[in-house]
C-alpha positions as CSV (number, residue, x, y, z in Angstrom):
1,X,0.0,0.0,0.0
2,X,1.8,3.9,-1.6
3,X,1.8,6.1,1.3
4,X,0.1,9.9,0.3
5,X,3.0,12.1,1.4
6,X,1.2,15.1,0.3
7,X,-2.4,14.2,2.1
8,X,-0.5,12.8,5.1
9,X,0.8,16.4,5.7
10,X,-2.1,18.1,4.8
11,X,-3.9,16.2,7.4
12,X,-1.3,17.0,10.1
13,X,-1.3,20.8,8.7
14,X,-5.0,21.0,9.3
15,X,-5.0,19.3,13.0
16,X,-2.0,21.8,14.0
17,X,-4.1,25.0,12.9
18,X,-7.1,23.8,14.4
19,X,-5.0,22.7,18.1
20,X,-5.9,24.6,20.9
21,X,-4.1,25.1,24.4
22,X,-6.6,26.3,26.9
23,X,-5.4,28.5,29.2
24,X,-6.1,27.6,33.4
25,X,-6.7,29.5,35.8
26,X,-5.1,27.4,38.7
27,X,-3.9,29.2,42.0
28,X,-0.8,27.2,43.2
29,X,1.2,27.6,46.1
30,X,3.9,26.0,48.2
31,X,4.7,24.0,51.1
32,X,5.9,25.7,53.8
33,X,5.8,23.5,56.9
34,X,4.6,20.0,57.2
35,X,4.1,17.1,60.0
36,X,1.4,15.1,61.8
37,X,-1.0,15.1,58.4
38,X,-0.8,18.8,58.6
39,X,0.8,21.4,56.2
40,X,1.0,25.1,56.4
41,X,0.9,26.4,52.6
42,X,1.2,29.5,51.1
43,X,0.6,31.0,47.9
44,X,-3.3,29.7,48.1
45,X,-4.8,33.5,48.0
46,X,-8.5,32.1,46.6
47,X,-9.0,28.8,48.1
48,X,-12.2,28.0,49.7
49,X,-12.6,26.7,53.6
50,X,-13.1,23.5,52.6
51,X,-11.9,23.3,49.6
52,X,-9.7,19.8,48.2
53,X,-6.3,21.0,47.5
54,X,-3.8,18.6,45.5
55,X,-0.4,17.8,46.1
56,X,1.2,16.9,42.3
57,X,3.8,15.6,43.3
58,X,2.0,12.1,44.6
59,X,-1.6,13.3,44.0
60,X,-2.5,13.4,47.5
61,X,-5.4,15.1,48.4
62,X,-5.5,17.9,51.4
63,X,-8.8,19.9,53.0
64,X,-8.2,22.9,53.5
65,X,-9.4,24.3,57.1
66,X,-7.4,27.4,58.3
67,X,-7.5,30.4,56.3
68,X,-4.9,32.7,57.7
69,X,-3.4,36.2,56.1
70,X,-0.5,34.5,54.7
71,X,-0.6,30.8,54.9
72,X,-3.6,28.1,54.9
73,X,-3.9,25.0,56.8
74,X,-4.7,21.7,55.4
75,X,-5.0,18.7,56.7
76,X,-3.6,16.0,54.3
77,X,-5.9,13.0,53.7
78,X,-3.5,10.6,52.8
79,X,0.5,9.5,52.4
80,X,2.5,12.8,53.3
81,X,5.5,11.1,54.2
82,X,7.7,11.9,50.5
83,X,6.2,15.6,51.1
84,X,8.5,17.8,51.5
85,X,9.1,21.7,52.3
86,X,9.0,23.8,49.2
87,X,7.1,21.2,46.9
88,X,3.9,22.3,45.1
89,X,0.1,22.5,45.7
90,X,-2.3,23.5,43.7
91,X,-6.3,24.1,44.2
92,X,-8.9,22.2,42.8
93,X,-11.8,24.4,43.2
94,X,-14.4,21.7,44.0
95,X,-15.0,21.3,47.6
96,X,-15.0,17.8,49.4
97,X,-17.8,15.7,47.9
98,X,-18.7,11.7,48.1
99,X,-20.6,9.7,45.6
100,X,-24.1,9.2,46.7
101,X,-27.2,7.5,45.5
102,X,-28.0,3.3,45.0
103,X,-24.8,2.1,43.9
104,X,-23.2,2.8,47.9
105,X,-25.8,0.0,49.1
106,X,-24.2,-3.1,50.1
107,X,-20.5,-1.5,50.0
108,X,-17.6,-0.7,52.5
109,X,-16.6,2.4,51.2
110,X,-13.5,4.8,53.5
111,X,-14.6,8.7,54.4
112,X,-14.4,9.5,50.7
113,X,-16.5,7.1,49.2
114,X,-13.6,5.3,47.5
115,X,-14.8,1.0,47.9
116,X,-12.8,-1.1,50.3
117,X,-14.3,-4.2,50.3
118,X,-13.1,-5.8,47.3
119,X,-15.9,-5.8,44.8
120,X,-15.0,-3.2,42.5
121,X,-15.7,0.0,41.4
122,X,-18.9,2.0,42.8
123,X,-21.6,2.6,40.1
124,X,-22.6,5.8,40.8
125,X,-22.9,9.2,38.4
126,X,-23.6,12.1,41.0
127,X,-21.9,13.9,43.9
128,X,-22.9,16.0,47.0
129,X,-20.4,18.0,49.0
130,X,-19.7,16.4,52.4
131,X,-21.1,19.9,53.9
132,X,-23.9,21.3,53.5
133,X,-26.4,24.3,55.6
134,X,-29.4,21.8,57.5
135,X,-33.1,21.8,56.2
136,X,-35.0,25.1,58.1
137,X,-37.8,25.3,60.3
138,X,-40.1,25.6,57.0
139,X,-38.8,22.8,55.3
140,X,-39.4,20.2,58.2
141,X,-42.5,18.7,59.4
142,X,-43.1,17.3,63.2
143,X,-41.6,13.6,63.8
144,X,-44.7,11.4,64.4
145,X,-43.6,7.9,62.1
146,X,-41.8,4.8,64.0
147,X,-38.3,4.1,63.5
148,X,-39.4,-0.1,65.4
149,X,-36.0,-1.2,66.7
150,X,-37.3,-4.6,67.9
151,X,-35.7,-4.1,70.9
152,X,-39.1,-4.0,73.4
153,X,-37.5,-1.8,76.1
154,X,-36.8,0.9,73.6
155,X,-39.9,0.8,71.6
156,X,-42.0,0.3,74.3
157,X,-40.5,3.4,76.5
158,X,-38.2,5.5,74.9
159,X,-39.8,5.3,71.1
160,X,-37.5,6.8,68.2
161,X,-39.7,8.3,65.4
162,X,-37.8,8.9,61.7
163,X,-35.9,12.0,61.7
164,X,-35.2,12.1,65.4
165,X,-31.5,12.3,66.9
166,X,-31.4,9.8,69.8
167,X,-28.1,9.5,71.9
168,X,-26.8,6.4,72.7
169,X,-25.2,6.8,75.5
170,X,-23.1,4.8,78.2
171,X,-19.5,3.3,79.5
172,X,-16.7,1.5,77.2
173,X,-18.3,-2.4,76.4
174,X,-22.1,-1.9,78.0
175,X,-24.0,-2.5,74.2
176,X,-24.3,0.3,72.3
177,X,-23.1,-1.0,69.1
178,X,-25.3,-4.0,69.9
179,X,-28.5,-1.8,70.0
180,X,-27.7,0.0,66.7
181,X,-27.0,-3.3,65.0
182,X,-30.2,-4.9,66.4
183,X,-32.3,-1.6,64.6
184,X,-30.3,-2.1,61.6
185,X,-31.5,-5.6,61.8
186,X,-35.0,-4.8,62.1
187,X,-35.3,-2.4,59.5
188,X,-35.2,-5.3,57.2
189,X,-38.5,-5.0,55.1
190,X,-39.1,-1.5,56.9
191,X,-38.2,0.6,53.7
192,X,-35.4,2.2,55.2
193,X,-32.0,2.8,53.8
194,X,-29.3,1.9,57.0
195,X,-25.7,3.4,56.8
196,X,-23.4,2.9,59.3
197,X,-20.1,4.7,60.1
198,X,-17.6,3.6,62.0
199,X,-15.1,6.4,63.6
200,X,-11.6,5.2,64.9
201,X,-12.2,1.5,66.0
202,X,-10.1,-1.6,65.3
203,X,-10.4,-3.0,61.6
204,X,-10.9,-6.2,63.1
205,X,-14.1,-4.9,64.8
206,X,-15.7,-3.1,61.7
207,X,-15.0,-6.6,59.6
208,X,-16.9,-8.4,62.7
209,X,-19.8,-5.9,61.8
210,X,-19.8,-6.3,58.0
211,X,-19.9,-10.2,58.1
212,X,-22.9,-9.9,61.5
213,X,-24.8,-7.8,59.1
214,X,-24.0,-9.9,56.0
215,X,-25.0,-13.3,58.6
216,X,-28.7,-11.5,58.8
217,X,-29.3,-10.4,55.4
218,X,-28.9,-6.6,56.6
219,X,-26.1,-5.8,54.0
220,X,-29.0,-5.3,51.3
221,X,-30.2,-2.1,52.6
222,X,-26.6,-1.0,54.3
223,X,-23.9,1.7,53.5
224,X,-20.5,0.9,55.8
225,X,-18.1,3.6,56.1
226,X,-14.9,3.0,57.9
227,X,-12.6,5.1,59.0
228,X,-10.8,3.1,61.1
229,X,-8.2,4.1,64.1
230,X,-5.0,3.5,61.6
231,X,-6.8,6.0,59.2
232,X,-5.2,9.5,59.4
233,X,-7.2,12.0,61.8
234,X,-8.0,13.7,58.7
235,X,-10.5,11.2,57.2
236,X,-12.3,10.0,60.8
237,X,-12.9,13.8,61.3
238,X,-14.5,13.9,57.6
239,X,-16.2,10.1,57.9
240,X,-20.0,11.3,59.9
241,X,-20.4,14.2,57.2
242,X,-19.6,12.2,54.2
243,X,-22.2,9.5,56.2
244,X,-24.6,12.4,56.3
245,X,-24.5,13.5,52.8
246,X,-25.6,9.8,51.6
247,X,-28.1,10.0,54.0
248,X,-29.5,13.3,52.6
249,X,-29.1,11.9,49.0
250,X,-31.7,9.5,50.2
251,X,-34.2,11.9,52.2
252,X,-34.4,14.6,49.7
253,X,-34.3,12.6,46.3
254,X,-34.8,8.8,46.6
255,X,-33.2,5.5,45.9
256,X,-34.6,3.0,44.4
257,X,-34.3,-0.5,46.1
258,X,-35.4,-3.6,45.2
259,X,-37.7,-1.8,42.3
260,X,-39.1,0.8,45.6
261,X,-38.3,3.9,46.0
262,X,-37.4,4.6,49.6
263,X,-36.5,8.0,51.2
264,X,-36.1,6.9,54.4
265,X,-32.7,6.3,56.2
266,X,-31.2,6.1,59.5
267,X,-27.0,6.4,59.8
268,X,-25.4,5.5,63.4
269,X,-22.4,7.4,64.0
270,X,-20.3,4.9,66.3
271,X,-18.7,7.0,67.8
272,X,-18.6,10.6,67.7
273,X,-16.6,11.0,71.1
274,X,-13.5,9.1,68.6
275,X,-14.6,11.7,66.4
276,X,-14.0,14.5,68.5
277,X,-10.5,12.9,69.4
278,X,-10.0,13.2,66.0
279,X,-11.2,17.2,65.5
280,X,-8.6,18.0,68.8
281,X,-6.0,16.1,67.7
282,X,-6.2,18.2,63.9
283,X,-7.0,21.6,65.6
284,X,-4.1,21.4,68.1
285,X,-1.7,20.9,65.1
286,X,-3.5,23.6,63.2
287,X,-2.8,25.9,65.7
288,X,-6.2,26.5,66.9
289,X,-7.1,27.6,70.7
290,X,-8.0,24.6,73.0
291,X,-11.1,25.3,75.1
292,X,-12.6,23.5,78.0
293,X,-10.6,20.2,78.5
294,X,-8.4,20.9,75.8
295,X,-11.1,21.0,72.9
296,X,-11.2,23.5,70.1
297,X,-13.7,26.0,71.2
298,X,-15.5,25.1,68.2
299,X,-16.4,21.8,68.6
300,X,-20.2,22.2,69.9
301,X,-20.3,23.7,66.1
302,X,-18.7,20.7,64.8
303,X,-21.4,18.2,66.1
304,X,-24.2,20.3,66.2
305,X,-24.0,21.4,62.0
306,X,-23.8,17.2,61.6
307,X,-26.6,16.7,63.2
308,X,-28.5,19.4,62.8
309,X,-29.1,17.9,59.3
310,X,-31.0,14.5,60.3
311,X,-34.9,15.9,59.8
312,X,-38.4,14.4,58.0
313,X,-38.8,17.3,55.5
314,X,-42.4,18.3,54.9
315,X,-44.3,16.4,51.9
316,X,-44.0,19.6,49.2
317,X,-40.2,18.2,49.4
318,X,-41.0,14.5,49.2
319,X,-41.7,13.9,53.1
320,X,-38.0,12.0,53.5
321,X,-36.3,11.6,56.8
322,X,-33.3,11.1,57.8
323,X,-32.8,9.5,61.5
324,X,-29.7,9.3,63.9
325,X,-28.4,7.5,66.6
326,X,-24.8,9.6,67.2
327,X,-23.1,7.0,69.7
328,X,-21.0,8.9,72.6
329,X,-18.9,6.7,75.2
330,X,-18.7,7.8,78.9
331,X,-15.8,7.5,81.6
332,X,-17.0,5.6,84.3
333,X,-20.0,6.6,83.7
334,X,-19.7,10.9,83.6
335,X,-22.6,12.0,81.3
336,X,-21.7,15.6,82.6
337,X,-18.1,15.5,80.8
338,X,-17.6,18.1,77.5
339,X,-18.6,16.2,74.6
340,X,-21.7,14.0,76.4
341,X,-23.4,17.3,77.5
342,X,-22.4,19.4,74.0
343,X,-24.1,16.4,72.3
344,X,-27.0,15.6,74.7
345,X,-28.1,19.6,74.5
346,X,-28.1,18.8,70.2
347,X,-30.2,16.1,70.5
348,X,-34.0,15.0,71.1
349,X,-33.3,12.5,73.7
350,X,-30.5,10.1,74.9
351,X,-30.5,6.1,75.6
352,X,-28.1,5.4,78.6
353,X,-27.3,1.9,79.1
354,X,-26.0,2.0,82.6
355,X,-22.3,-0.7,83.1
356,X,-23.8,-1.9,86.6
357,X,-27.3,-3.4,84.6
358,X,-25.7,-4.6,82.0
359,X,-23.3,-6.4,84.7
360,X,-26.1,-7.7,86.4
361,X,-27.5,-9.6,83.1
362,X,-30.1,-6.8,82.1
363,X,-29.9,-6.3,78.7
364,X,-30.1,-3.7,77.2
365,X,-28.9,-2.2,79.9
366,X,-31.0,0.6,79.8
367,X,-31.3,3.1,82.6
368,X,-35.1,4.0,82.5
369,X,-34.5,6.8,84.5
370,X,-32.0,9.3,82.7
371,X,-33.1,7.7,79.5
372,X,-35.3,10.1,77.4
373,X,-37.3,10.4,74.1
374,X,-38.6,14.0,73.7
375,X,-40.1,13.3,70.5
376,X,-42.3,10.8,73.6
377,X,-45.4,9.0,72.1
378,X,-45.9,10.7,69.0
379,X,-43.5,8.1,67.7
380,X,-45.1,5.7,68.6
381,X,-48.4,2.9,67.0
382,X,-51.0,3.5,68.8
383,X,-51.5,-0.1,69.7
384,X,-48.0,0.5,71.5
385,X,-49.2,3.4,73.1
386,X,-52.1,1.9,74.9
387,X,-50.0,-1.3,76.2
388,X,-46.5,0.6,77.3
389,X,-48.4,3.9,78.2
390,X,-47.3,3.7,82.1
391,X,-44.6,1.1,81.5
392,X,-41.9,3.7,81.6
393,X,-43.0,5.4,85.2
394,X,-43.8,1.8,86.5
395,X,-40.2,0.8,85.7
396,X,-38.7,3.9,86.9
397,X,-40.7,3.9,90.4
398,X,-40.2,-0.1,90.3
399,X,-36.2,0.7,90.4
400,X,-36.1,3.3,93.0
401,X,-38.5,1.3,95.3
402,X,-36.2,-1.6,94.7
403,X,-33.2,0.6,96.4
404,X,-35.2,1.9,99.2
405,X,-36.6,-1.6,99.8
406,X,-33.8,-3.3,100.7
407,X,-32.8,-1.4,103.8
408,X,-36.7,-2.1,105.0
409,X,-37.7,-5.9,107.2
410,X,-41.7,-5.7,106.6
411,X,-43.3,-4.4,103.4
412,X,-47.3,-3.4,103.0
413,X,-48.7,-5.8,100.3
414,X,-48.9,-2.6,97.8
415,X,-45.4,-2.3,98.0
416,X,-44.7,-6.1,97.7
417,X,-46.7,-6.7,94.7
418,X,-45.5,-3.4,92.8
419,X,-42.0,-4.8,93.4
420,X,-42.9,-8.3,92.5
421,X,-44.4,-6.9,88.9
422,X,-41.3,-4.9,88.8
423,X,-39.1,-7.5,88.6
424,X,-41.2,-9.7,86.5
425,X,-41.3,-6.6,83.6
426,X,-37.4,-6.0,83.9
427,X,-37.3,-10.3,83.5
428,X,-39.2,-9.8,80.3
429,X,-38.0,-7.1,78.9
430,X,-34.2,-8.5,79.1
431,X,-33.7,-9.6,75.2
432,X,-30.6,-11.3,73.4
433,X,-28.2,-10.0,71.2
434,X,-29.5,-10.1,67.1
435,X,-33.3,-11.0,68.0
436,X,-35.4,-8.3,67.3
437,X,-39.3,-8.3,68.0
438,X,-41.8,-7.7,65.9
439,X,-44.3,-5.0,66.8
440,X,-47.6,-7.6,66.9
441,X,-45.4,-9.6,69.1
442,X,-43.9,-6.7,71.7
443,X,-48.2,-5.5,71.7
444,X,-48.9,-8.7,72.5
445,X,-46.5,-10.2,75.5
446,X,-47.0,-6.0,77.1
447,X,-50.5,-6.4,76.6
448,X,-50.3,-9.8,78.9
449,X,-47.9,-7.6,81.9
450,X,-49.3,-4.8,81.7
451,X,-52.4,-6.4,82.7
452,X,-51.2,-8.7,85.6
453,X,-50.8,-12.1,82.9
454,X,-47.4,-12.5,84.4
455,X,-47.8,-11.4,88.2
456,X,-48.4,-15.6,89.0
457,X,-45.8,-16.9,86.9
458,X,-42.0,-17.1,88.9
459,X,-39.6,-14.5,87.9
460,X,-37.4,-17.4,86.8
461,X,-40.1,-18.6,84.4
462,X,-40.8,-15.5,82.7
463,X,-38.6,-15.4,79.3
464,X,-39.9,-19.1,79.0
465,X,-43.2,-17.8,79.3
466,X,-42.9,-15.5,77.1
467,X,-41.5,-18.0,74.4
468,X,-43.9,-20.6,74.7
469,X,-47.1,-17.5,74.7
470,X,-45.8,-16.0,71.4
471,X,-45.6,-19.6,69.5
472,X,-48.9,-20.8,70.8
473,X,-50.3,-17.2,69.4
474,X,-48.7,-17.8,66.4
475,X,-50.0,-21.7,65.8
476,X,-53.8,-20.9,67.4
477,X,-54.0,-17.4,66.5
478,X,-52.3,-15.6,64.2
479,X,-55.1,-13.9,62.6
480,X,-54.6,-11.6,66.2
481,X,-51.2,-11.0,65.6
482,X,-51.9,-10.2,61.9
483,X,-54.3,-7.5,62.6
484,X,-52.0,-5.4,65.2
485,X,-49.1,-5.9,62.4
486,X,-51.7,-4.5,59.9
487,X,-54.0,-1.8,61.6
488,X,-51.2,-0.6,63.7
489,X,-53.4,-0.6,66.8
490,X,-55.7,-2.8,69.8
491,X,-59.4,-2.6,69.0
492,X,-62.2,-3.9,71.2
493,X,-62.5,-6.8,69.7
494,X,-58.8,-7.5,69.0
495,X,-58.2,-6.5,72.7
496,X,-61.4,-9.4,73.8
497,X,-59.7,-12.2,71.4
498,X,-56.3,-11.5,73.2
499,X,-57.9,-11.5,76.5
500,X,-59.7,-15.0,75.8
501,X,-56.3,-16.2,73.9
502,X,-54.2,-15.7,76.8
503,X,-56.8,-17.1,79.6
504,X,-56.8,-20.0,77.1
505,X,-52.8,-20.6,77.1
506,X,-52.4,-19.7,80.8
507,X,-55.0,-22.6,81.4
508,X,-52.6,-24.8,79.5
509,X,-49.7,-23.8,81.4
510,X,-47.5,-25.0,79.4
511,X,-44.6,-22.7,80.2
């Protein structure tokens, strides 16, 4: 084949007249100091708080958080150890963003929404910037739909409605991890989108999480983000709100699951007192003014913009929510340390699971009496409502009656029996780890102590009570059951079948 000379250089003539080098506009600066993740730049005169800056020498990405008159701080989200003094950075002019939408469900991905768990790329088109300003007054409507852990002590006293912000609060190893994992559970076939992040723990103990949820089929409807204690500060500080912004993605526009379209999700930070270790340990080396027990004086902001943003947004906007369960651990048990007080006075109630229950086999361990929902009954079925409407006062006066009674010899037969029912309601509602209740059956078994079913049965035979009540309702009756599940709430005439069906199996007693 005769090569063209001529055409061949006509063809290159015409591509060099028609070349084009676009001129940038790029600010760049230097490096002036760097250490510890951090790096004082300067030369950065228009970059944004917030902003990803890019270092081109390993194309390590930096956030940029100090803006000062002659140099800007940025925390470096990555490798910085072949940095050196005097090497370039240059802006990008996009702030920090993660991918969000369907293609997150099911994954592991680290604070920036990169994958980690092996199964390849994420399929995902559109972006959202890690920060945004929270939904106003306006946009939200009141908090009156059931988030139903499964777990009855929680649902049945302290209910959490969707777009609520319930602390979970308590000591080092007393099951607050296990409570979030058990809603995550439950949610299965609840149309809600789950996304957990995990703030400076082992790697060993996320994995455990991934494969519990995997175990239970919870992994269909789960986002994992780990930013695990090996992961610079940089990226457990920017994990929650890149957690956040896929949980917004979700409230305000929708995924679609399993051919439906939910808007609902829930995301359990676990835990933001790591968190805050995180934000102290990057603002001391930034320079910035500690505050009350060594804190940045701005870090009642920090937690209170994150979640701030967890709201059910009124229906002209779709009538998403998006719930929370911010995890804080306590010292021995000091709720009136910095961070548990900033981040109980942001939320609308706290869980506080208590080390000395949960050493004495109740569990959850859950301390009825500092424990709080102020979101209250509105979050609740009504069928709940009218079984566990005093459960919570009982409980509480149950407890402190208990203390007070073991100093006394003789007890008035009020007394007596109002401790004996006491103990036989904290017997039932003790529940293991990974076996949520259904609503039908937590209606059902209150129903029965609420209204003295259990005060003849021994303490000892109570769970086994309970056990053999719920299968007998399920084999004789399950139309009962089937109706709560369905209409949400106890009729007359559900309420007279549940009478007759529990005279019925307590004549059996077989229990």
């Amino acid at each position: 084949m005769a090569l063209n000379v001529a055409e061949i250089t006509e063809q290159i003539k015409r591509q060099l007249e028609s070349f084009e080098a676009p001129v940038q506009k790029m600010d760049v600066g230097q490096i002036m100091e760097i250490g510890d993740g951090i790096a004082r730049v300067s030369g950065l005169s228009n970059v944004m708080a917030g902003e990803l800056v890019e270092f081109p020498k390993n194309g390590v990405l930096a956030l940029a958080l100090n803006l000062e008159d002659n140099n800007v701080g940025v925390v470096i989200m990555g490798d910085y150890e072949n940095l050196e003094e005097g090497d370039l950075v240059r802006s990008t002019g996009r702030l920090a963003s993660v991918p969000v939408g369907a293609g997150l469900i099911g994954r592991v991905v680290n604070a920036v929404g990169q994958p980690i768990d092996g199964k390849g790329p994420i399929d995902s088109a559109s972006f959202r910037p890690v920060e945004i300003i929270a939904p106003g007054v306006v946009q939200r409507q009141p908090v009156k739909s059931p988030v139903q852990t499964g777990i009855k002590a929680i649902d049945a006293m302290i209910p959490i409605g969707r777009g609520q912000r319930e602390l979970i609060i308590g000591d080092r190893q007393t099951g607050k991890t296990a409570l979030c994992l058990d809603t995550i559970i439950n949610q299965k076939g609840q149309d809600m989108v789950c996304i957990y992040v995990a703030i400076g723990q082992k790697q060993s103990t996320i994995a455990q999480v991934v494969a519990t949820l995997e175990k239970y089929g919870a992994m269909e409807y789960t986002t994992i983000i780990s930013a695990s204690a090996s992961d610079p500060a940089p990226l457990q500080y920017l994990a929650p709100y890149a957690g956040t912004a896929m949980g917004e993605e979700v409230m305000e526009n929708g995924v679609t699951v399993g051919g439906k379209t939910l808007r609902d999700a829930l995301i359990i930070y676990d835990d933001l007192s790591k968190h805050a270790w995180a934000y102290r340990q990057i603002s001391l080396l930034l320079r910035r003014p500690p505050g009350r027990e060594a804190y940045p004086g701005d870090i009642f902001y920090l937690h209170s913009r994150l979640l701030e943003r967890s709201a059910r947004l009124n229906n002209e906007l779709g009538g998403g929510s998006l719930t929370s369960l911010p995890i804080i651990e306590t010292q021995a048990g000091d709720v009136s340390a910095y961070i548990p007080t900033n981040v109980i006075s942001i939320t609308d109630g706290q869980i506080y699971l208590q080390a000395d229950l949960f050493y004495a086999g109740i569990r959850p361990a859950l301390d009825v009496g500092i424990s709080v929902s102020r979101v209250g009954s509105n979050a609740q079925t009504k069928a709940m409502k009218k079984v566990a409407g005093r459960l919570k006062l009982d409980l509480a006066q149950y407890r402190s009656l208990a203390a007070f009674a073991q100093f006394g010899s003789s007890l008035d037969k009020a007394t007596r029996e109002q401790l004996e029912r006491g103990q036989r309601m904290t017997e039932l509602l003790k529940q293991p780890q990974y076996q949520p209740v259904s609503l039908s059956n937590q209606v059902m078994i209150l129903y029965a102590a609420t209204n003295g079913y259990l005060d003849d049965v021994p303490v000892d035979q109570v769970r086994a009570f309970e056990t053999a009540f719920l299968r007998y309702m399920d084999a004789s009756h399950p139309d009962i059951g089937r109706k709560i599940a369905e209409s949400k709430d106890v009729d007359a005439e559900t309420e007279a079948a549940l009478k007759n069906a529990l005279t019925d199996f307590k004549r059996t007693g077989s229990y």
